[in-house]
N, CA, C and O atoms as a GROMACS GRO file, in nm:
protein
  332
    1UNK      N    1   1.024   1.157  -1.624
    1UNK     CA    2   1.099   1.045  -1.574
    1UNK      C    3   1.003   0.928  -1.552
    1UNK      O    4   0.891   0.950  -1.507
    2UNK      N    5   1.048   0.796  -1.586
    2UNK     CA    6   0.966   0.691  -1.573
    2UNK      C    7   1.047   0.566  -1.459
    2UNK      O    8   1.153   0.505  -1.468
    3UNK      N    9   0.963   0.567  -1.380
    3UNK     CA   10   1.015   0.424  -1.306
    3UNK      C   11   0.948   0.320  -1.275
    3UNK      O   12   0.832   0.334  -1.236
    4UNK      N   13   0.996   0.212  -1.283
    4UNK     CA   14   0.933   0.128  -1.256
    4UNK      C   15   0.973  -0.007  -1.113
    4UNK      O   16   1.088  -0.008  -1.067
    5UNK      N   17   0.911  -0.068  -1.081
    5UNK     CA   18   0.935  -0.116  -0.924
    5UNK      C   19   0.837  -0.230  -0.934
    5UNK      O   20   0.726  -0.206  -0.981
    6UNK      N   21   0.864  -0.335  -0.899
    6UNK     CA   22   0.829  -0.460  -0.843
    6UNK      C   23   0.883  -0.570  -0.716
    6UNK      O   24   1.003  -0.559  -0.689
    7UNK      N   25   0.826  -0.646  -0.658
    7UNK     CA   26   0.878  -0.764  -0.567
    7UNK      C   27   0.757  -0.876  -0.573
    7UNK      O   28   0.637  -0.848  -0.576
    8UNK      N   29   0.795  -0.962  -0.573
    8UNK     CA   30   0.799  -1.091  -0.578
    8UNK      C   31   0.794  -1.198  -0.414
    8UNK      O   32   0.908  -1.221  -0.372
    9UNK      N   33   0.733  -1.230  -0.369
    9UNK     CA   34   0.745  -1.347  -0.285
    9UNK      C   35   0.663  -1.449  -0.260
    9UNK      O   36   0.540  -1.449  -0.265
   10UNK      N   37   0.724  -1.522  -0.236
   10UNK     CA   38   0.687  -1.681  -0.254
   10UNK      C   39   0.719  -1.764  -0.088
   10UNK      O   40   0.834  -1.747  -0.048
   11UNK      N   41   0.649  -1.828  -0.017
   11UNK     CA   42   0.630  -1.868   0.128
   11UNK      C   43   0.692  -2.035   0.104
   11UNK      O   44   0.636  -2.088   0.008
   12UNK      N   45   0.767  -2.100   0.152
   12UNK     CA   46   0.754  -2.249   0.146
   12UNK      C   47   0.680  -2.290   0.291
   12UNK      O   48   0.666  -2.199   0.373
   13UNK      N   49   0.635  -2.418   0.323
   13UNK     CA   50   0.562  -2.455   0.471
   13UNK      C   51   0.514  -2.347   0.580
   13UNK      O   52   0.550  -2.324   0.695
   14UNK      N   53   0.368  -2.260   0.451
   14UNK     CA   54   0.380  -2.169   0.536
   14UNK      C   55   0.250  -2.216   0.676
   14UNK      O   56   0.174  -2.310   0.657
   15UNK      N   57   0.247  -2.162   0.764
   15UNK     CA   58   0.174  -2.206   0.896
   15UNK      C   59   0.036  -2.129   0.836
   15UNK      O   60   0.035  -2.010   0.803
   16UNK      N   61  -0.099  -2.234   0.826
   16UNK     CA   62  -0.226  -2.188   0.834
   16UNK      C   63  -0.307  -2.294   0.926
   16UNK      O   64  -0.304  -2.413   0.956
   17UNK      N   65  -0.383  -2.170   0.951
   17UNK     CA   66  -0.540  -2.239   1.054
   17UNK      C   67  -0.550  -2.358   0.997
   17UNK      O   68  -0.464  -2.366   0.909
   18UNK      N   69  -0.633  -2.482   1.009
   18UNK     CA   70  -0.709  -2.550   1.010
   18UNK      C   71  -0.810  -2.585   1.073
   18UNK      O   72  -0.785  -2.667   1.161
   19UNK      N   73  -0.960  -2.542   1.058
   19UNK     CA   74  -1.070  -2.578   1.172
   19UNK      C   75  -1.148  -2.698   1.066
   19UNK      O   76  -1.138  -2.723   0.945
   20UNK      N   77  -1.223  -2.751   1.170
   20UNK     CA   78  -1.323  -2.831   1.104
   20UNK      C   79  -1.430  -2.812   1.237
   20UNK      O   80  -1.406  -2.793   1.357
   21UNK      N   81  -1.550  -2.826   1.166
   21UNK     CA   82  -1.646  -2.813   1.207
   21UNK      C   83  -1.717  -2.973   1.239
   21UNK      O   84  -1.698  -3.068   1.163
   22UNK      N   85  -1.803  -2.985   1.368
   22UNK     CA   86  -1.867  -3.147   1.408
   22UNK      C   87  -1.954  -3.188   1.325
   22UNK      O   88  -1.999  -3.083   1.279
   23UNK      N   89  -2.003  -3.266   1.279
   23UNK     CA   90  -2.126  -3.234   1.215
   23UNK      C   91  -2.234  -3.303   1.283
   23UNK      O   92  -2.329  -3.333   1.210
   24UNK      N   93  -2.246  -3.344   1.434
   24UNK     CA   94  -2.329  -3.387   1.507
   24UNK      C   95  -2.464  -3.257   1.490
   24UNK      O   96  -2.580  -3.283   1.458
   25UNK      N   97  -2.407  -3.113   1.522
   25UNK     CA   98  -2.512  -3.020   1.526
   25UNK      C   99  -2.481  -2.968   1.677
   25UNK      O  100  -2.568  -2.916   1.748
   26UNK      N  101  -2.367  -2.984   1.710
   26UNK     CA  102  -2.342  -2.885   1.829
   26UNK      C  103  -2.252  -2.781   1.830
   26UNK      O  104  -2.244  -2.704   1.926
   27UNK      N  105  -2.159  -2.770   1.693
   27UNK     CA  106  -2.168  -2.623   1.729
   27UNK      C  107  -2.025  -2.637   1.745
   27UNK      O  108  -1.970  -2.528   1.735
   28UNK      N  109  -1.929  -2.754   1.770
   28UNK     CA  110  -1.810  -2.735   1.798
   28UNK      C  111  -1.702  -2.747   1.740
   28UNK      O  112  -1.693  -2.839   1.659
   29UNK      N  113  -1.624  -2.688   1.755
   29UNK     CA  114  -1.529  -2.701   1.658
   29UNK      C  115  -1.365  -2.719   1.705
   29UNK      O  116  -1.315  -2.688   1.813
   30UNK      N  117  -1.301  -2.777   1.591
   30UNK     CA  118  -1.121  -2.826   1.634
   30UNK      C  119  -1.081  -2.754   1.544
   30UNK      O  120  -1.114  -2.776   1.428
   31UNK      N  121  -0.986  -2.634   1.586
   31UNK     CA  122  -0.865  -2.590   1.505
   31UNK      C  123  -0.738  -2.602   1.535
   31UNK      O  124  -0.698  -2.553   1.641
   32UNK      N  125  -0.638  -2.675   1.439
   32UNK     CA  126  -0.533  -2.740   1.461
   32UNK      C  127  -0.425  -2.624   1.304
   32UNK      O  128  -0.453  -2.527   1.232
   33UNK      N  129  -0.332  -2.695   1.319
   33UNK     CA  130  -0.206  -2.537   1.230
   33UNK      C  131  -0.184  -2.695   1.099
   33UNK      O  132  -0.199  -2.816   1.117
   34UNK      N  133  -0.150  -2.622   0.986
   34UNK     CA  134  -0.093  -2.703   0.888
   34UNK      C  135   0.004  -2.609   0.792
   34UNK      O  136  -0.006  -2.490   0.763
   35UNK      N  137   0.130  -2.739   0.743
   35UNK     CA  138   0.225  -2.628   0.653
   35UNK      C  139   0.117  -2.654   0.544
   35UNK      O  140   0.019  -2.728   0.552
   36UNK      N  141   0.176  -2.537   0.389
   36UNK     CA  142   0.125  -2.574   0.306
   36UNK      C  143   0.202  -2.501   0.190
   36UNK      O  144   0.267  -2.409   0.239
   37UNK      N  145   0.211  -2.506   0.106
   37UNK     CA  146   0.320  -2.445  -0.005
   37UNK      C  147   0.213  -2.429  -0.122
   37UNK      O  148   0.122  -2.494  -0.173
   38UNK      N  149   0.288  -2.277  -0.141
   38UNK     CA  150   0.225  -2.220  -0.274
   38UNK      C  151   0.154  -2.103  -0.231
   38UNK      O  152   0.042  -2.075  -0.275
   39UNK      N  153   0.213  -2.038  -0.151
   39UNK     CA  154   0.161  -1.895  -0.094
   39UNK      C  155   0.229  -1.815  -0.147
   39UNK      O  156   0.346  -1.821  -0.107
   40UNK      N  157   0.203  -1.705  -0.257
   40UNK     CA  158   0.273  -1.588  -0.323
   40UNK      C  159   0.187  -1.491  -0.320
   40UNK      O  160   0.065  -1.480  -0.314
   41UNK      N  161   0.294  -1.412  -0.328
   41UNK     CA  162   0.218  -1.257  -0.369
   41UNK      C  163   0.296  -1.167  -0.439
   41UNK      O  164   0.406  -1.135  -0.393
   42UNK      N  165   0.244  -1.105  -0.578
   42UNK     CA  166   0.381  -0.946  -0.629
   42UNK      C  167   0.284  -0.868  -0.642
   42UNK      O  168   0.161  -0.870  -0.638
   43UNK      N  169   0.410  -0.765  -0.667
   43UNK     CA  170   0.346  -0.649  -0.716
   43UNK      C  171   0.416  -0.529  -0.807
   43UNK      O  172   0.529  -0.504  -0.764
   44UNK      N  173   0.386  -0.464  -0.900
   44UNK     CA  174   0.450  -0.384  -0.958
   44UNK      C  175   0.373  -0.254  -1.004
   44UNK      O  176   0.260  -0.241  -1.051
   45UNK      N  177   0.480  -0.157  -0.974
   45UNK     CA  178   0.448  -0.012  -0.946
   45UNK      C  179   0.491   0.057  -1.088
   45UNK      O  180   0.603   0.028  -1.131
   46UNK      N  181   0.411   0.145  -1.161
   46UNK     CA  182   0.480   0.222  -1.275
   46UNK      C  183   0.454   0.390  -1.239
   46UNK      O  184   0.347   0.428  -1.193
   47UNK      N  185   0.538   0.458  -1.260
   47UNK     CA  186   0.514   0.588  -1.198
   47UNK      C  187   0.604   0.670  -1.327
   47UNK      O  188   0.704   0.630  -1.388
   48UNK      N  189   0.546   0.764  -1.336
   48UNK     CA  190   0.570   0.926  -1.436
   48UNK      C  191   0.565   1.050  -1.413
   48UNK      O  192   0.465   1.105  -1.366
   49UNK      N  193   0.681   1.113  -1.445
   49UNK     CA  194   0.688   1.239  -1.364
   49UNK      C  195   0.680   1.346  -1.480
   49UNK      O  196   0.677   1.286  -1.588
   50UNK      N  197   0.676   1.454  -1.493
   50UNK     CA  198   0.742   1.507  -1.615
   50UNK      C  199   0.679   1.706  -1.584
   50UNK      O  200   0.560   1.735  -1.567
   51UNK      N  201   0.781   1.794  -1.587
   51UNK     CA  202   0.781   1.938  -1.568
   51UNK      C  203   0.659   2.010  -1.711
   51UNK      O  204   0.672   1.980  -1.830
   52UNK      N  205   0.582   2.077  -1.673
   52UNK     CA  206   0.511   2.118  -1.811
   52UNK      C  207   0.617   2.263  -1.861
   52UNK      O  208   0.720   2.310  -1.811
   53UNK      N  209   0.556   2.292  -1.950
   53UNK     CA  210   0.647   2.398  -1.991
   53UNK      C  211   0.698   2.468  -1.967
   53UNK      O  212   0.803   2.490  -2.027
   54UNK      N  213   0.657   2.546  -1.866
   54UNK     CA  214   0.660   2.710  -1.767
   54UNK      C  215   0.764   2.616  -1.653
   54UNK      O  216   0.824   2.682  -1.568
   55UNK      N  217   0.785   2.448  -1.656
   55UNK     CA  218   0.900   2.409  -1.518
   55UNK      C  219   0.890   2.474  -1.368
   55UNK      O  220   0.979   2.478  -1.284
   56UNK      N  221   0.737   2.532  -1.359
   56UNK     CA  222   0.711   2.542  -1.222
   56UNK      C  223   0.615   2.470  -1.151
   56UNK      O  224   0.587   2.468  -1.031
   57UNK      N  225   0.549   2.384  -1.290
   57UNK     CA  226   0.470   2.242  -1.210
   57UNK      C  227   0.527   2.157  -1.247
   57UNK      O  228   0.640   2.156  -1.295
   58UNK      N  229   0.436   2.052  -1.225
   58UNK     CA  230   0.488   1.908  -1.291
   58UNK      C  231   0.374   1.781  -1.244
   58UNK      O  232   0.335   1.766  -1.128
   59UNK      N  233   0.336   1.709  -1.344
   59UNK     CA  234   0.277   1.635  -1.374
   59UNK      C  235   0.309   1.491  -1.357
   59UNK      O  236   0.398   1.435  -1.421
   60UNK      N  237   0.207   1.415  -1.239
   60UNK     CA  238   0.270   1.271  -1.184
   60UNK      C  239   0.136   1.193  -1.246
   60UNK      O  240   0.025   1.234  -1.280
   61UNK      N  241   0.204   1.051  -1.244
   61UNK     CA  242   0.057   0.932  -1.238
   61UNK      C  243   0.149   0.851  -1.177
   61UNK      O  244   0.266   0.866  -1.143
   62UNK      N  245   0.068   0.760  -1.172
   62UNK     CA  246   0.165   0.652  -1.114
   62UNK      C  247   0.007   0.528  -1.150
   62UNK      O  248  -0.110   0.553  -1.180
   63UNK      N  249   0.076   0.404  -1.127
   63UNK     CA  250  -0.016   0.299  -1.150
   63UNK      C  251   0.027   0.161  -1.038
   63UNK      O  252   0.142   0.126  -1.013
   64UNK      N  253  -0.107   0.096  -0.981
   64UNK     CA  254  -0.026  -0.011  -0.911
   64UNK      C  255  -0.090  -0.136  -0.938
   64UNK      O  256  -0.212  -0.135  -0.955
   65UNK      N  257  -0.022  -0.255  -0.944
   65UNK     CA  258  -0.130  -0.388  -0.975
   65UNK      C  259  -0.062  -0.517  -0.874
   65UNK      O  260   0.040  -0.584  -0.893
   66UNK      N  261  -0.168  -0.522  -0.755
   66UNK     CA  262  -0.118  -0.659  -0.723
   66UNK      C  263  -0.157  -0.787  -0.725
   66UNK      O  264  -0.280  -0.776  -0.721
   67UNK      N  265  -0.128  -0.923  -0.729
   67UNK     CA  266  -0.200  -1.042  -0.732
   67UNK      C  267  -0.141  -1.114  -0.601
   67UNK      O  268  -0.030  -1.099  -0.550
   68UNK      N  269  -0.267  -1.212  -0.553
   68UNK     CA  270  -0.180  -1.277  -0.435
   68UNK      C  271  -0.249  -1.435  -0.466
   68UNK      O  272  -0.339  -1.463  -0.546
   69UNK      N  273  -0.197  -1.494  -0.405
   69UNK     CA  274  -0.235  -1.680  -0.423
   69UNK      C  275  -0.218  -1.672  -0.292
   69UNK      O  276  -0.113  -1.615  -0.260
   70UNK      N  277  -0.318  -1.727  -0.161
   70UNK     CA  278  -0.307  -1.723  -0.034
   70UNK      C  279  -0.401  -1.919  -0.006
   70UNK      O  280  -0.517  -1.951  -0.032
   71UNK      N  281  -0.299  -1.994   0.047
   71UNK     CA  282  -0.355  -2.120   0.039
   71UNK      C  283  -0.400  -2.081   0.202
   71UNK      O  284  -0.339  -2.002   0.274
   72UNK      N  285  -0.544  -2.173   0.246
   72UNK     CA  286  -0.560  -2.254   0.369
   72UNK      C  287  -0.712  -2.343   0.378
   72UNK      O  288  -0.771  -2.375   0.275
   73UNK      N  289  -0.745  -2.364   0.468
   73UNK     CA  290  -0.883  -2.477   0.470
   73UNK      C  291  -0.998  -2.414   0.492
   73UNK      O  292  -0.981  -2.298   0.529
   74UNK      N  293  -1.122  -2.453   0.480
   74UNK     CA  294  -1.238  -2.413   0.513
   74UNK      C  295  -1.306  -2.547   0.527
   74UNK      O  296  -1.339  -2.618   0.433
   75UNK      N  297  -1.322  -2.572   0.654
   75UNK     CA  298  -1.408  -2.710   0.725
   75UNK      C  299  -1.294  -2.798   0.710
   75UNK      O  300  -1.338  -2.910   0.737
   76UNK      N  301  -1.191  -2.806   0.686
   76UNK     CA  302  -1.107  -2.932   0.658
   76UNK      C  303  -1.051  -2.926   0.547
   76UNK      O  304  -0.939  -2.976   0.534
   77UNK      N  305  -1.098  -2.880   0.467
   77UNK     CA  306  -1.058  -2.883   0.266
   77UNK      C  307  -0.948  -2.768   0.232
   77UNK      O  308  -0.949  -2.656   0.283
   78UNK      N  309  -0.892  -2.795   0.176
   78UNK     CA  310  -0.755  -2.709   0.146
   78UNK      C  311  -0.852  -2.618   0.018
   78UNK      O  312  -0.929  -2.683  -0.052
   79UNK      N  313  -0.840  -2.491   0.000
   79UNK     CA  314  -0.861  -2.363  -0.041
   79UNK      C  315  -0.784  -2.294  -0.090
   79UNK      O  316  -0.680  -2.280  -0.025
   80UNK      N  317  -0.792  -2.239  -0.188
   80UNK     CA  318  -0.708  -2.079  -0.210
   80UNK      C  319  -0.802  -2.013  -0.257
   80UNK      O  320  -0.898  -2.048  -0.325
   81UNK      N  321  -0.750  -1.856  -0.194
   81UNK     CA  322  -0.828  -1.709  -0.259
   81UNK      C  323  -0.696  -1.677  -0.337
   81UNK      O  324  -0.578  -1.706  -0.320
   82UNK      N  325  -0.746  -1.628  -0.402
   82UNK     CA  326  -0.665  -1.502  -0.523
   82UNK      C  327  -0.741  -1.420  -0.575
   82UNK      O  328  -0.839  -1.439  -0.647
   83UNK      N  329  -0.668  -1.265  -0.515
   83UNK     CA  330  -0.727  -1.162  -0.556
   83UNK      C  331  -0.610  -1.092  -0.617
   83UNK      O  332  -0.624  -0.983  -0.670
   0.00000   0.00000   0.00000
């Protein structure tokens, strides 16, 4: 048996940190919240089942792959990771 499975989501104005750092050299810092759009993440699952001959075992795999787009700032500057 083969199945397969995925989801999908997508964030509009989602709430991230914002810090910035002084650049006098003391050390201090302001973190304030910002929206920001374009935050997703999926994922999809493939999985296989199947009885071997004798139908008293049975044989699985399965496989998983996800990607994410995660927006926010570092010192002030808008960022994204994607892993």
């Amino acid at each position: 048996m083969l199945a397969v499975s995925g989801n999908f989501n997508y964030v509009v104005n989602a709430i991230v940190n914002k810090t910035t750092y002084n650049d006098d050299g003391s050390g201090n810092r302001l973190t304030t919240y910002e929206n920001v759009n374009g935050n997703y993440n999926g994922s999809v699952t493939i999985s296989f089942n199947s009885p071997f001959r004798n139908k008293k075992f049975t044989y699985n795999t399965m496989t998983t792959g996800n990607y994410s787009n995660t927006n926010g700032f570092v010192n002030g500057e808008k960022t994204a990771v994607i892993v």
